[in-house]
N, C-alpha and C positions, 0 to 999 in steps of 0.2 A: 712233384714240384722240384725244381732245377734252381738253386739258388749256389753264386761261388762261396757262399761258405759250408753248403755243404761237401761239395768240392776239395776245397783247401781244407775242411777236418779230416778228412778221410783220407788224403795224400798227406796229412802233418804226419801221421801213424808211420808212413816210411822211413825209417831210420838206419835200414841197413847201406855201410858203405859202397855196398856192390849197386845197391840199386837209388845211389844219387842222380841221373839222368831220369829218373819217374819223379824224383821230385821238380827238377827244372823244368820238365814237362807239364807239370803241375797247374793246368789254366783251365778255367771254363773254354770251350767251345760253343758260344750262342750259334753261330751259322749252322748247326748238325739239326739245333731242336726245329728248323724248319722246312725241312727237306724228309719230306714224309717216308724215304723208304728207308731213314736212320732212327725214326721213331721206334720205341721197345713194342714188342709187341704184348698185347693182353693175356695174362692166365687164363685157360680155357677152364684150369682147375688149380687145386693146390700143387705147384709147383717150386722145387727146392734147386733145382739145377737151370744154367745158365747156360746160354749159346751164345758165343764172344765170337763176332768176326770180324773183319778190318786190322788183324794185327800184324804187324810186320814181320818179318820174317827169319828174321834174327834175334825174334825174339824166345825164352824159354817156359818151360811151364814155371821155375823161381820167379821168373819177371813177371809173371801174371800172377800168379800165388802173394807175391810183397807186393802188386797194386789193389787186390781185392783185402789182404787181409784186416783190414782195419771193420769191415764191413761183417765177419763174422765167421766161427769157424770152418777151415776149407778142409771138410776130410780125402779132397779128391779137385783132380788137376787132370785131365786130358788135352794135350794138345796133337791137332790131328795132322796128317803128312801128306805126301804125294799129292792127287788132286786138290785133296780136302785142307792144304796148306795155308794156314793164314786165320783158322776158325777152330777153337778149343770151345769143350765144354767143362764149365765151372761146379759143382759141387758143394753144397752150403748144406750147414746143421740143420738150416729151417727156412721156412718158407719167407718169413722177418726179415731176416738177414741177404739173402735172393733178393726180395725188394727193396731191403735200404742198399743195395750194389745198384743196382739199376737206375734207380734215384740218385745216388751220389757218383759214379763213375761212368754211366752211356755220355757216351763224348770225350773222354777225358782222352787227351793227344798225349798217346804211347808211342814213342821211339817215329814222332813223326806223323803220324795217323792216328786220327779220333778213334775209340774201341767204339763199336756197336753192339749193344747186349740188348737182346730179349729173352723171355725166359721158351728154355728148352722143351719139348714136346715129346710125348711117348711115340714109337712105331706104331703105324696100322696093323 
C-alpha cells in the first residue's frame, strides 16, 4: 500500500544537513505506481536485500544510506559502477524492514528521478 504519508514519515527521519535536497525531493510520485515495469517486484522467498535502480548519478552510497534509513537498519550499501551505473543494492536487518522500504520509498524522486526498488534475487 502506497499512501503520502507513509511517504513523508519516512523522509520526516532525514535530518542530516548534507542530505536537505532528499527532503525537498520528498513527494509521492503517483505516475510511477502505473507503469508496470516500475512496479516492485515479488519475493520469490524470504528476502532482506534490495535492488535500487533509476538513481542518478551523482548520487552516493551516504545519499541512499540517509533515504532508506528510517526504514531499518542498513548493515550494507553497495552502489555499482561502470556499466552497472545508476543500480545499488541495499542491505537490511530483516526481511520487515526490506518491505516497509519498498512500501514507503519505490518512487520516491531522488535527485531528480523516482528510485525503483524490488527486492534482490540470489545468482543461478
Amino acid at each position: 500500500m502506497r499512501d503520502g504519508k507513509g511517504l513523508l514519515s519516512c523522509c520526516a527521519a532525514l535530518t542530516s544537513a548534507d542530505h536537505r535536497e532528499a527532503q525537498v525531493n520528498c513527494c509521492a510520485v503517483e505516475s510511477t505506481a502505473t507503469i508496470q515495469r516500475l512496479l516492485p517486484r515479488r519475493a520469490e522467498q524470504s528476502v532482506h536485500v534490495l535492488y535500487v535502480k533509476n538513481i542518478h548519478g551523482r548520487a552516493s552510497e551516504e545519499d541512499l544510506q540517509a533515504v532508506f534509513m528510517s526504514c531499518g537498519a542498513i548493515p550494507k550499501v553497495k552502489l555499482l559502477s561502470g556499466r552497472m551505473r545508476g543500480q545499488a543494492f541495499v542491505e537490511f536487518d530483516s526481511v520487515e524492514s526490506a518491505s516497509r522500504a519498498i512500501e514507503l520509498v519505490n518512487g520516491y524522486l531522488f535527485q531528480d528521478k523516482p528510485l525503483v526498488i524490488s527486492y534482490g534475487h540470489r545468482r543461478p
